[in-house]
VMD Tcl script that builds the backbone (N, CA, C; Angstrom):
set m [mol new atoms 498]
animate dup $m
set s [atomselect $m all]
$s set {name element resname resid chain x y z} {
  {N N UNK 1 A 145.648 105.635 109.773}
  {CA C UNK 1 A 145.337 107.014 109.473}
  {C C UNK 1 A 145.263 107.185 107.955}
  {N N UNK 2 A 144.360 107.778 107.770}
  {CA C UNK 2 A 144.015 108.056 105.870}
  {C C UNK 2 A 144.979 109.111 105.475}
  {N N UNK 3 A 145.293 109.073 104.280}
  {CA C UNK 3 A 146.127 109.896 103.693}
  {C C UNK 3 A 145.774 111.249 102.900}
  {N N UNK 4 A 145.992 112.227 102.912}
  {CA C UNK 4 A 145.607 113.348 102.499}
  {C C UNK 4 A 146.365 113.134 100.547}
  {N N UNK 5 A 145.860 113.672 99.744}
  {CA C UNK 5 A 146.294 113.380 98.879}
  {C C UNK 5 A 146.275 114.516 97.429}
  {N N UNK 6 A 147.076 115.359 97.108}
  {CA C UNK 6 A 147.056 116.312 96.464}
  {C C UNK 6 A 147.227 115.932 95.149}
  {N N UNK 7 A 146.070 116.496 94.124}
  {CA C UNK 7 A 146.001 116.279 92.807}
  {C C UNK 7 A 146.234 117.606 91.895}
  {N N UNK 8 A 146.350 117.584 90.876}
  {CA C UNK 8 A 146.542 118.884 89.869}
  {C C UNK 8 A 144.622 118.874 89.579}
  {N N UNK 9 A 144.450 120.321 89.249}
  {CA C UNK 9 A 142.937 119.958 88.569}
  {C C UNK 9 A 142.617 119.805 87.260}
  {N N UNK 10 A 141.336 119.245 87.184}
  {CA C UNK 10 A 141.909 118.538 85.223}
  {C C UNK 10 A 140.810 119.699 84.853}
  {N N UNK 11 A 140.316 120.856 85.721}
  {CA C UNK 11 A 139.116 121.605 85.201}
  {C C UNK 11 A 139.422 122.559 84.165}
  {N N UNK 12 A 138.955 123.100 83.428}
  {CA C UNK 12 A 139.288 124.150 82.556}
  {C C UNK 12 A 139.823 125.727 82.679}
  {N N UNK 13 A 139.417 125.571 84.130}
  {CA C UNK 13 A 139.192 127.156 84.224}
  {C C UNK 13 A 140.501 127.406 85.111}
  {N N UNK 14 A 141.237 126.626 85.771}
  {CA C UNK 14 A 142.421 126.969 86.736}
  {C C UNK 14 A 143.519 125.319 86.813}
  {N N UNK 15 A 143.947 125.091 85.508}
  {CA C UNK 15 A 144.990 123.788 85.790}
  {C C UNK 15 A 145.911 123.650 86.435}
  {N N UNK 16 A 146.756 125.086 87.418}
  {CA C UNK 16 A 147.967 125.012 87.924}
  {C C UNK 16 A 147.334 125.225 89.527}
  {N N UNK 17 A 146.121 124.393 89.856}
  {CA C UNK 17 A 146.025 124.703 91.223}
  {C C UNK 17 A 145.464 123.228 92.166}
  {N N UNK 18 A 146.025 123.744 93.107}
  {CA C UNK 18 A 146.035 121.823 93.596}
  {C C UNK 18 A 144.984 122.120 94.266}
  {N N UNK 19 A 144.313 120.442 94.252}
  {CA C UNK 19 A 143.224 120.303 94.949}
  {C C UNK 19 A 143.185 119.385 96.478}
  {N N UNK 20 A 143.104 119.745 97.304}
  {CA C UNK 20 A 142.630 118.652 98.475}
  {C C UNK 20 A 142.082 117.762 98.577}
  {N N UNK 21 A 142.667 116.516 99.079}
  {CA C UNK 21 A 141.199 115.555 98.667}
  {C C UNK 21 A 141.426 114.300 99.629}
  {N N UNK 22 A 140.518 114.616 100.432}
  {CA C UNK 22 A 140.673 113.557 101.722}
  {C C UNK 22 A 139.803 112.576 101.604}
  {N N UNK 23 A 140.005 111.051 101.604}
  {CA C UNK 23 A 139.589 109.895 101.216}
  {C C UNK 23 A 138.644 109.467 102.309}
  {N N UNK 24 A 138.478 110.164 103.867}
  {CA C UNK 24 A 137.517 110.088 104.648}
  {C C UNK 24 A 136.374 110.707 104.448}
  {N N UNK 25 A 136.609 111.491 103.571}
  {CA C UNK 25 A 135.474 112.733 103.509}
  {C C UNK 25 A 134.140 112.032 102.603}
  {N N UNK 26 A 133.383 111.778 102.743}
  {CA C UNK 26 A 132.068 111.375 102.092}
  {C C UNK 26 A 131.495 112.115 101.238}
  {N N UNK 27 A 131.151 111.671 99.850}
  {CA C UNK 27 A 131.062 112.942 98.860}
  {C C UNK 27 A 128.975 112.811 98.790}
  {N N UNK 28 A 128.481 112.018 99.858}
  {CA C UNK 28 A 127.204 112.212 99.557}
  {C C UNK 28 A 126.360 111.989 101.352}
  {N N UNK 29 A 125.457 112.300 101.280}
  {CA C UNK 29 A 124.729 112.509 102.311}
  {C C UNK 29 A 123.489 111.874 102.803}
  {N N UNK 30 A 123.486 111.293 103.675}
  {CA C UNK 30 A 122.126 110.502 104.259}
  {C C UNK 30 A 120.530 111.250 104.236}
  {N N UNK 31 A 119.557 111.123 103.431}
  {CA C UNK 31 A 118.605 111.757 103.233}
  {C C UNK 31 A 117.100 111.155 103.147}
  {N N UNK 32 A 117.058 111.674 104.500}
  {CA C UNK 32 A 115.568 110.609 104.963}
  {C C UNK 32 A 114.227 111.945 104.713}
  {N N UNK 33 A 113.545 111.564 104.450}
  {CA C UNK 33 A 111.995 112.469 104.320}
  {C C UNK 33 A 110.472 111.439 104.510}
  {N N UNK 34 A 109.909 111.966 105.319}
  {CA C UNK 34 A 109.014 110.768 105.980}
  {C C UNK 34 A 107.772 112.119 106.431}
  {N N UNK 35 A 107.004 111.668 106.190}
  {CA C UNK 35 A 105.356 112.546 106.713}
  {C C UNK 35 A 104.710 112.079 107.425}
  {N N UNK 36 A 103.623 111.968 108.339}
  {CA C UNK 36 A 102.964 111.547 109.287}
  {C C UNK 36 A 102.317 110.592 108.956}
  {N N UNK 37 A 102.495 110.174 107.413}
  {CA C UNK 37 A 101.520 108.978 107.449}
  {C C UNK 37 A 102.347 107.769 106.744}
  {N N UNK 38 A 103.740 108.092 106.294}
  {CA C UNK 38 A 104.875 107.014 105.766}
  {C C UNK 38 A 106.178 107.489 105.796}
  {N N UNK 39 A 107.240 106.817 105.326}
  {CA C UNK 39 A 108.635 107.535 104.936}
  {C C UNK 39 A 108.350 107.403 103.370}
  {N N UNK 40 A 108.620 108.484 103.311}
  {CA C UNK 40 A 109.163 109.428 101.651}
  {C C UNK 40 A 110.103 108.557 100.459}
  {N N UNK 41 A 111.159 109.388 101.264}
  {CA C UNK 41 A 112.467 108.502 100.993}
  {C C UNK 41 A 113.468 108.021 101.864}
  {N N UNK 42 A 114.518 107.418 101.358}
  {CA C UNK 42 A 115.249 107.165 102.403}
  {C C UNK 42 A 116.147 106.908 101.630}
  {N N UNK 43 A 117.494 107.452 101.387}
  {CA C UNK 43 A 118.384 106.697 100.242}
  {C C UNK 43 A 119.507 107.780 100.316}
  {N N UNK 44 A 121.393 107.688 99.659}
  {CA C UNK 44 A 122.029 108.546 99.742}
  {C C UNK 44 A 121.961 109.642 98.259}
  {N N UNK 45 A 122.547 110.953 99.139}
  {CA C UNK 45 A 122.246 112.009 97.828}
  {C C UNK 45 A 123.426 112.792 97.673}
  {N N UNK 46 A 123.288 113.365 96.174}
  {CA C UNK 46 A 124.963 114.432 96.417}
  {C C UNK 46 A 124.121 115.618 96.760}
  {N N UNK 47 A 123.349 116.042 96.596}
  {CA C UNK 47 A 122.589 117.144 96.540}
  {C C UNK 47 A 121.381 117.071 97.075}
  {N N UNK 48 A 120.523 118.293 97.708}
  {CA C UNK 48 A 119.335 118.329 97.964}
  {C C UNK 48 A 118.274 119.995 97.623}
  {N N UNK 49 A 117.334 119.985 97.268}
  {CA C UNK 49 A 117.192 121.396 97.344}
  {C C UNK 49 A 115.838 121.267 97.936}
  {N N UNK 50 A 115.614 122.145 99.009}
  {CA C UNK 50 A 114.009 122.504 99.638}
  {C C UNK 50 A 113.733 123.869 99.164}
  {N N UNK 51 A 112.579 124.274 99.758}
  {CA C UNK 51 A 111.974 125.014 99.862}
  {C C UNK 51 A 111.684 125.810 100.862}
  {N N UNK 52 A 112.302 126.466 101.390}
  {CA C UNK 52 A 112.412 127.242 103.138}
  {C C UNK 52 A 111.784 128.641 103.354}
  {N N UNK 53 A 111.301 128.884 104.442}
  {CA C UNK 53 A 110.307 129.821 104.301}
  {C C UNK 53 A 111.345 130.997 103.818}
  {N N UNK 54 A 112.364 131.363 103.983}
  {CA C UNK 54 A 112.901 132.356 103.115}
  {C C UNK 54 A 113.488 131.967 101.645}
  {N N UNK 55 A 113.153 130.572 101.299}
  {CA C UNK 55 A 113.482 130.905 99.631}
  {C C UNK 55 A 114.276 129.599 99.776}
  {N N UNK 56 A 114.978 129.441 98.292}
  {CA C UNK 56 A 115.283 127.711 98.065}
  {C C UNK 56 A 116.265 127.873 98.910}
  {N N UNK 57 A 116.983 126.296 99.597}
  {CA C UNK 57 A 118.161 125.786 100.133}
  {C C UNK 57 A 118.718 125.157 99.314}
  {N N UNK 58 A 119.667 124.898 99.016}
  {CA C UNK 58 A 120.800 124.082 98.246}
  {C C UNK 58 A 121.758 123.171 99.385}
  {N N UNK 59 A 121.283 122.216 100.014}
  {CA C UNK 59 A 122.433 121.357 100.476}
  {C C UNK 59 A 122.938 120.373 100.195}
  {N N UNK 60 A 124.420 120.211 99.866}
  {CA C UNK 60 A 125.307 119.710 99.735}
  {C C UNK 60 A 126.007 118.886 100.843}
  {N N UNK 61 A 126.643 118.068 100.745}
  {CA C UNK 61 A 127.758 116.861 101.746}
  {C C UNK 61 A 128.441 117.914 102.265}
  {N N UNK 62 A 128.574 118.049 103.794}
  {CA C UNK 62 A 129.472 118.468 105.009}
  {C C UNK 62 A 128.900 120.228 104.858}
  {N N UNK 63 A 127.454 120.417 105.279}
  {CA C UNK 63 A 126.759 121.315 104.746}
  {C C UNK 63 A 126.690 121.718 106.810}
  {N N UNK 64 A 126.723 123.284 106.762}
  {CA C UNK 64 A 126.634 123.777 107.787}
  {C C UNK 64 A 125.375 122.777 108.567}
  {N N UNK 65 A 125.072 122.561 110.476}
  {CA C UNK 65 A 123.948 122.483 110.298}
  {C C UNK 65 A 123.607 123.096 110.774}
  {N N UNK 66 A 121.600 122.831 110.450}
  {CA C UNK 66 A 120.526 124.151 110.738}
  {C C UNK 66 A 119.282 123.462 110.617}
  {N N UNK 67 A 118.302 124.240 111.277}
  {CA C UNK 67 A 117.271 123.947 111.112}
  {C C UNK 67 A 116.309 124.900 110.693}
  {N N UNK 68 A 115.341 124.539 109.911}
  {CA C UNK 68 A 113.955 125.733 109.041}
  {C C UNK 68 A 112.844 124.853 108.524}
  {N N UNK 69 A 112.294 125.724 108.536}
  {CA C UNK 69 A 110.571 125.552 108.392}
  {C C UNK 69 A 110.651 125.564 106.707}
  {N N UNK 70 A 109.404 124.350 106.520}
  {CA C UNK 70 A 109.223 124.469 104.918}
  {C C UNK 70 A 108.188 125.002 104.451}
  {N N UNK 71 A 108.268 125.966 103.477}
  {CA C UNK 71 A 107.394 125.674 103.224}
  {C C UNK 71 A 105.925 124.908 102.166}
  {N N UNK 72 A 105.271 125.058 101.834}
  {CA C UNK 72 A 104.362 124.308 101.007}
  {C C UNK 72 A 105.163 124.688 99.527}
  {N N UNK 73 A 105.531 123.279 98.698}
  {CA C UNK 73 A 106.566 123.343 97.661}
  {C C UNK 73 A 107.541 122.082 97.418}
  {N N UNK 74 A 108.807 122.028 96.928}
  {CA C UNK 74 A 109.398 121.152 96.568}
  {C C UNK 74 A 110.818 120.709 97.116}
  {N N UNK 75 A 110.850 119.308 97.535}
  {CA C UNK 75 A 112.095 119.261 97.248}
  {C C UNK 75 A 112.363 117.990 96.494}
  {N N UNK 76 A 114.032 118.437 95.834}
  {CA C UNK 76 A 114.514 117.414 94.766}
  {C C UNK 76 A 115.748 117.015 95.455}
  {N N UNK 77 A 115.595 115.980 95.179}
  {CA C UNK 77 A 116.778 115.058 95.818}
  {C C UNK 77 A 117.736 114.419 94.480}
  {N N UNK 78 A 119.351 114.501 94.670}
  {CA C UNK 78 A 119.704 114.507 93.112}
  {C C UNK 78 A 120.899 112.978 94.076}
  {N N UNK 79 A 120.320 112.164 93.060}
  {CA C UNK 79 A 121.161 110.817 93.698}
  {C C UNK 79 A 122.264 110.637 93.047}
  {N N UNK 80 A 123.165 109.921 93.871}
  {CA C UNK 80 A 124.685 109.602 93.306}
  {C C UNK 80 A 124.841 109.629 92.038}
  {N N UNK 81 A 123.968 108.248 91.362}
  {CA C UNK 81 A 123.688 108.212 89.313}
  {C C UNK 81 A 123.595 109.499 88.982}
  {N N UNK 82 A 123.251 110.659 89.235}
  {CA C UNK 82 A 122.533 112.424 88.403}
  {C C UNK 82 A 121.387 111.786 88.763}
  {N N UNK 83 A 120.483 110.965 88.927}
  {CA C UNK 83 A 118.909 111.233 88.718}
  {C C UNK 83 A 118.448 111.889 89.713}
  {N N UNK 84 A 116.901 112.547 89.911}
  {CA C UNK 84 A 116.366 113.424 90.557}
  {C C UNK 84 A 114.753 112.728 91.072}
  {N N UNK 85 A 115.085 112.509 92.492}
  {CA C UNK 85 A 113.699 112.657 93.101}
  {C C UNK 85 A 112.753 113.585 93.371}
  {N N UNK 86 A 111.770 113.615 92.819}
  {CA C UNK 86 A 110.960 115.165 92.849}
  {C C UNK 86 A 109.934 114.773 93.929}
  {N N UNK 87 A 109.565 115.638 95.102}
  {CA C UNK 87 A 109.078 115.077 96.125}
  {C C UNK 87 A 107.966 116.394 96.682}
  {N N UNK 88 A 106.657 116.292 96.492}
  {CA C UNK 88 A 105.815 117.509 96.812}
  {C C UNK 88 A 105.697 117.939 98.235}
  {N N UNK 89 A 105.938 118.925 99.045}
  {CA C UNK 89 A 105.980 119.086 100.332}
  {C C UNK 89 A 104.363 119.794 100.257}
  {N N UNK 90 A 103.640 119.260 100.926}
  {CA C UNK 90 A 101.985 119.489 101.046}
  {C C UNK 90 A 101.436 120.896 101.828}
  {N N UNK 91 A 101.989 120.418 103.309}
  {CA C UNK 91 A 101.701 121.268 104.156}
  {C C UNK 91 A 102.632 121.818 105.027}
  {N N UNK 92 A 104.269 121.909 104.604}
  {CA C UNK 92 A 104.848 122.727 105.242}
  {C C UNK 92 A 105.573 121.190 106.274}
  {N N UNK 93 A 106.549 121.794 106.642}
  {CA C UNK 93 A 107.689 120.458 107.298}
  {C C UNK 93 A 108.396 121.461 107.825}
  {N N UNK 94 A 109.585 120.633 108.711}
  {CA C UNK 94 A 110.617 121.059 109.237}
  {C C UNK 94 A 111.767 120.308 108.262}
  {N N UNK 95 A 112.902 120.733 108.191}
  {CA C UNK 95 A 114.015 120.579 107.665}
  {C C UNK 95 A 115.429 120.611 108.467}
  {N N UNK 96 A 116.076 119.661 109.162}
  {CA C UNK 96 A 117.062 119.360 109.830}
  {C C UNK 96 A 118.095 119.173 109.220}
  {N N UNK 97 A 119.458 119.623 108.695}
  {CA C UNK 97 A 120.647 119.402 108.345}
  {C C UNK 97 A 122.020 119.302 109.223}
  {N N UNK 98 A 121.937 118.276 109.187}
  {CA C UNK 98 A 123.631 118.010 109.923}
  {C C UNK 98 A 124.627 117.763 108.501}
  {N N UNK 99 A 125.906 117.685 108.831}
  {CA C UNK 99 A 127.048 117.271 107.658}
  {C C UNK 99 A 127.081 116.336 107.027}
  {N N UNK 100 A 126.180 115.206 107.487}
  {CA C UNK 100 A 126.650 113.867 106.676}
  {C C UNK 100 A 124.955 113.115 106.324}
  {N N UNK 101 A 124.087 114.201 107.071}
  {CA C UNK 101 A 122.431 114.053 107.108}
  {C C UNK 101 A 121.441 115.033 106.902}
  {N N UNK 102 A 120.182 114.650 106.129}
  {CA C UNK 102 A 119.564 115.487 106.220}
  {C C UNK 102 A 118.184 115.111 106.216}
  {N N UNK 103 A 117.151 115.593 107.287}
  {CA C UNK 103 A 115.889 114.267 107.930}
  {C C UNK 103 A 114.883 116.011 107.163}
  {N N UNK 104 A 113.920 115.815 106.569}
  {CA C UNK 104 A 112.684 116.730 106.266}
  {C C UNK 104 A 111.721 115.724 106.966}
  {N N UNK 105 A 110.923 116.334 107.857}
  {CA C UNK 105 A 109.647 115.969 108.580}
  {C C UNK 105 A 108.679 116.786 108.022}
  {N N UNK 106 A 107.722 116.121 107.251}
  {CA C UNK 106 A 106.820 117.098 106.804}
  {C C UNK 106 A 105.627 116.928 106.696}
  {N N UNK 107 A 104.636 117.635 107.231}
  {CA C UNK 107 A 103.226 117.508 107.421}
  {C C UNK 107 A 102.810 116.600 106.682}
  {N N UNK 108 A 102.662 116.512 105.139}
  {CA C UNK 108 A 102.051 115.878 104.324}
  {C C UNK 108 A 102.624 116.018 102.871}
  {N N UNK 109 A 103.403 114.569 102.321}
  {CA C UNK 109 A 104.305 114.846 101.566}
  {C C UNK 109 A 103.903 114.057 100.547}
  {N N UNK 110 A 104.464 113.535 99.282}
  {CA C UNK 110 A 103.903 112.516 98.251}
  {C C UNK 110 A 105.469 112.975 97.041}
  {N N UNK 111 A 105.841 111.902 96.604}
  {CA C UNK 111 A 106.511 111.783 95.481}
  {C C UNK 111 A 105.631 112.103 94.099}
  {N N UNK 112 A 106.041 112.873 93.117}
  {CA C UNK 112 A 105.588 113.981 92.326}
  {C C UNK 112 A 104.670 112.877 91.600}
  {N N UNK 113 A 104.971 110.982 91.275}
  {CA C UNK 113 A 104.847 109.914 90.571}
  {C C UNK 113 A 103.711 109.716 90.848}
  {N N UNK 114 A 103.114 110.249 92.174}
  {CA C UNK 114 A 102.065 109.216 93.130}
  {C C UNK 114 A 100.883 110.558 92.897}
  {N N UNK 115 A 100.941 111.619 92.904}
  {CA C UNK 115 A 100.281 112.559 92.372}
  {C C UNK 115 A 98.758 111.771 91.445}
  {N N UNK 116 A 97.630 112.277 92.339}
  {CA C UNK 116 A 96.758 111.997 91.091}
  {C C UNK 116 A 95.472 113.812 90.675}
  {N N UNK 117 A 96.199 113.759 89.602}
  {CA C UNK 117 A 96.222 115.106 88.642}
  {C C UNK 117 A 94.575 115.392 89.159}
  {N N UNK 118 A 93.454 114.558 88.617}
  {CA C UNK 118 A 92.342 114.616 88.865}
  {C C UNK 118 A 92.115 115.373 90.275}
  {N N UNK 119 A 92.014 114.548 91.297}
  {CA C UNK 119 A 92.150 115.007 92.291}
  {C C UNK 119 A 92.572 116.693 93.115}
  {N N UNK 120 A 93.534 116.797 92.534}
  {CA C UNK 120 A 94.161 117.879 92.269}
  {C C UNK 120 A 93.712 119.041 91.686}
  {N N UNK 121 A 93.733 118.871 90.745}
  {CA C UNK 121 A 92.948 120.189 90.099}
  {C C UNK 121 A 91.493 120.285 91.016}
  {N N UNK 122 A 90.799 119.088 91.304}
  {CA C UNK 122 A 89.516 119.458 91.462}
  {C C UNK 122 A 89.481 119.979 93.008}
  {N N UNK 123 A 90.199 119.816 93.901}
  {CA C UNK 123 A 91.056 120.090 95.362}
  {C C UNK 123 A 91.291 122.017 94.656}
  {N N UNK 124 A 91.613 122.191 93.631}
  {CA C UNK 124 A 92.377 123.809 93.783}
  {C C UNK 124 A 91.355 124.063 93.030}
  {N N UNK 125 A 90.171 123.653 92.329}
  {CA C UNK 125 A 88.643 124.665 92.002}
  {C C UNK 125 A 88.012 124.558 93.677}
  {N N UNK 126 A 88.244 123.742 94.611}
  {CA C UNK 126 A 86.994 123.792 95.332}
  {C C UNK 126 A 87.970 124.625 96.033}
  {N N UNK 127 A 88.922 124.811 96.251}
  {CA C UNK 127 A 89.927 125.904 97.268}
  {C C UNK 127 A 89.461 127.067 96.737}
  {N N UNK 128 A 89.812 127.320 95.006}
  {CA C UNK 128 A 89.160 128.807 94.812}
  {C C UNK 128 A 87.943 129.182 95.015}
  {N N UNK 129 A 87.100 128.609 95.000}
  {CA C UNK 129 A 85.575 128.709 95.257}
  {C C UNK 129 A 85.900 129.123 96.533}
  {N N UNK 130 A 85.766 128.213 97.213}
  {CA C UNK 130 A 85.972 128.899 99.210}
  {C C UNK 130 A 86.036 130.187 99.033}
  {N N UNK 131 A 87.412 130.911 98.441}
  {CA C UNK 131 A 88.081 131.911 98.311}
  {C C UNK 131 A 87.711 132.881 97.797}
  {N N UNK 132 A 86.504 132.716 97.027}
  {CA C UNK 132 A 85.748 133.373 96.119}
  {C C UNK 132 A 84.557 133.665 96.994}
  {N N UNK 133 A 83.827 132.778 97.455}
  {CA C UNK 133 A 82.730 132.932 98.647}
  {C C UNK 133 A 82.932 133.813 100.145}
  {N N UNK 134 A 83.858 133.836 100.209}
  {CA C UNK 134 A 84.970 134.964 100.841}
  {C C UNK 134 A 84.267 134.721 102.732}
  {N N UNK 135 A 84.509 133.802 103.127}
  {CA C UNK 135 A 83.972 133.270 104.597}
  {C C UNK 135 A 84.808 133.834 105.830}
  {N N UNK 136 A 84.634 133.354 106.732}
  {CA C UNK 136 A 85.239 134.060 108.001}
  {C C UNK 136 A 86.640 133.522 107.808}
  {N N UNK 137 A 87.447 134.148 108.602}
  {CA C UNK 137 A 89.105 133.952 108.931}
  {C C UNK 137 A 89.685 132.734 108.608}
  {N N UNK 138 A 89.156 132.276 109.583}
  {CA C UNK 138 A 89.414 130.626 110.016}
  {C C UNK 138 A 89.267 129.988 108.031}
  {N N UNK 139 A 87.706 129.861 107.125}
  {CA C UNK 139 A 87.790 129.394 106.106}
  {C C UNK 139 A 88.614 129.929 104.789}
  {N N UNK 140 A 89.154 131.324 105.349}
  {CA C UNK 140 A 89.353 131.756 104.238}
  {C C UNK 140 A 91.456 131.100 104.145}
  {N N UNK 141 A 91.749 130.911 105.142}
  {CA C UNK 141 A 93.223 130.119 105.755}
  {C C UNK 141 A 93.205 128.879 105.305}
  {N N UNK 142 A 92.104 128.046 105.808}
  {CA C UNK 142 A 92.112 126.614 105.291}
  {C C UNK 142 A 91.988 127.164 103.908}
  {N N UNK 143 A 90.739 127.729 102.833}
  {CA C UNK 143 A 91.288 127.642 101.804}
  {C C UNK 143 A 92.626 128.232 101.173}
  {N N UNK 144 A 93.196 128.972 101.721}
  {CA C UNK 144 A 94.477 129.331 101.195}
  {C C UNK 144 A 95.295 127.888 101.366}
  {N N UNK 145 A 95.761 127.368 102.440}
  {CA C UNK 145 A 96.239 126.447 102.516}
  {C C UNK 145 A 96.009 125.167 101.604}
  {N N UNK 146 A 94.344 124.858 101.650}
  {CA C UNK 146 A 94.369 123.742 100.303}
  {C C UNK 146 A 94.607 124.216 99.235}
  {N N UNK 147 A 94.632 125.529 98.645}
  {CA C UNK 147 A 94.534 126.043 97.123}
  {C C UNK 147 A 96.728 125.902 96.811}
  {N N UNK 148 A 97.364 126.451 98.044}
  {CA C UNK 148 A 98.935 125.979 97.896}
  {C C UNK 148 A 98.911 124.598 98.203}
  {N N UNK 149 A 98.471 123.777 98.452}
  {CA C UNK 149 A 98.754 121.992 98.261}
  {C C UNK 149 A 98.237 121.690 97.126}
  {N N UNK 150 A 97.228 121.942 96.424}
  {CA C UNK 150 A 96.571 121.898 95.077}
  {C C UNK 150 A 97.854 122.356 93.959}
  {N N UNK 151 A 98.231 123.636 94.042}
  {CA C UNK 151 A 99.159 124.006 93.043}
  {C C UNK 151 A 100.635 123.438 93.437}
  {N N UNK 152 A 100.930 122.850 94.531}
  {CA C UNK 152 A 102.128 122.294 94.975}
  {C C UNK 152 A 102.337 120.988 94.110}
  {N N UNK 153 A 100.720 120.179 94.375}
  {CA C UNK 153 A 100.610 118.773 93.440}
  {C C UNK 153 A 100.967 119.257 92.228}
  {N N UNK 154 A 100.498 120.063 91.583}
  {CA C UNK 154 A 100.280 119.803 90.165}
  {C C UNK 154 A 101.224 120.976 89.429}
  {N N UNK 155 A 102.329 121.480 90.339}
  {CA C UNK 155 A 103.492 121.787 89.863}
  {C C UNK 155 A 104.563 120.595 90.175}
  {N N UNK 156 A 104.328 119.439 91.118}
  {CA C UNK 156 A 105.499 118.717 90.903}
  {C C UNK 156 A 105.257 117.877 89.675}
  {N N UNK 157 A 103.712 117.846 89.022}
  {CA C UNK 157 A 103.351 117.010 87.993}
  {C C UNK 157 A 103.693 117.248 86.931}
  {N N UNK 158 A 104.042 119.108 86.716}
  {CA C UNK 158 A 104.405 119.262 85.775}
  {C C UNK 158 A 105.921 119.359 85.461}
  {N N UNK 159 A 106.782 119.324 86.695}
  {CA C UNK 159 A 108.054 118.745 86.720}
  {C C UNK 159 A 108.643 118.013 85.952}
  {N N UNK 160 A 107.545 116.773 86.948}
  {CA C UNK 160 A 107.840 115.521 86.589}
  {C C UNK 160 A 107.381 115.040 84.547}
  {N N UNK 161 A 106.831 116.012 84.262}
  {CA C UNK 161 A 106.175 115.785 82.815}
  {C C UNK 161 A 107.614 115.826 82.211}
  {N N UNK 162 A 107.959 117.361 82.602}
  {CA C UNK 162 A 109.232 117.660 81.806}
  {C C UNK 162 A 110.134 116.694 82.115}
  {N N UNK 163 A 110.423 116.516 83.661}
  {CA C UNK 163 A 111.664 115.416 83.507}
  {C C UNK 163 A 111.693 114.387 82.148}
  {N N UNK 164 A 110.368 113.765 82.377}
  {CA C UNK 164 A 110.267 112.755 81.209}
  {C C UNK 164 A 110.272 112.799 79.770}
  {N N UNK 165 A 109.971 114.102 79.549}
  {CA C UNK 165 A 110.429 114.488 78.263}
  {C C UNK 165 A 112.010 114.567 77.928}
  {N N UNK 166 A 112.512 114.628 78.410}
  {CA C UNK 166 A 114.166 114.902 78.492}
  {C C UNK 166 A 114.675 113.394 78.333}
}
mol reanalyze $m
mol bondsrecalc $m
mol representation Tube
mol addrep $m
């Protein structure tokens, strides 16, 4: 049986208060993301943040679970070292969280690295055009939809710019 083990905290803001700290408890989380045409990632994380149709998620190790819809946008995956996987969600995914896991299935996904800018931009002029030509229901959806995968790419590009500046 593991031992429960009470420490003082060395934090700044409250030194006379003990902390809990159970040596079973796993301080990071299994985090798979895979799209219909590969796996993403696959690797452990302390952190995760999506994009959910009501607004960002923040999950963390031994995180309620749940399930939600993504939508077209980002998630960053922050690995054990601090570094950050920046990962473009294309066309919207599902997002599964259990306590010790967390699986994103997502339509059409790409790491921010694999991004090709060209492409991209020229994907969100021919979306606005559509949009501009102003067509029946059905075209005016698909272009909404490619014109948010267009600006999805080339906001994780510009992420990823900044990351590298840093």
């Amino acid at each position: 049986m593991a031992q429960a083990v009470l420490s003082r905290s060395a934090g700044p803001q409250r030194p006379d208060v003990l902390e809990f700290e159970n040596p079973t408890m796993s301080h990071t989380l299994r985090v798979e993301v895979v799209s219909a045409e590969a796996e993403i990632y696959s690797g452990e994380a302390t952190l995760v943040v999506a994009t959910g149709e009501l607004g960002e998620l923040g999950i963390a190790p031994r995180h309620a679970p749940l399930i939600t819809r993504l939508k077209p946008g980002k998630v960053v995956v922050t690995q054990p070292d601090g570094s950050k996987v920046d990962i473009a969600i294309l066309g919207g995914g599902i997002l599964e969280v259990q306590p010790e896991q967390v699986t994103v299935l997502a339509d059409t996904a790409m790491r921010s690295e694999d991004i090709d800018e060209e492409a991209a931009l020229r994907a969100k002029r021919e979306a606005e055009d559509a949009l501009a030509n102003r067509g029946g229901e059905i075209e005016i959806a698909e272009a909404q939809a490619k014109l948010a995968a267009a600006i999805t790419q080339l906001q994780a590009l510009e992420r990823l710019r900044r990351t590298l500046k840093h």
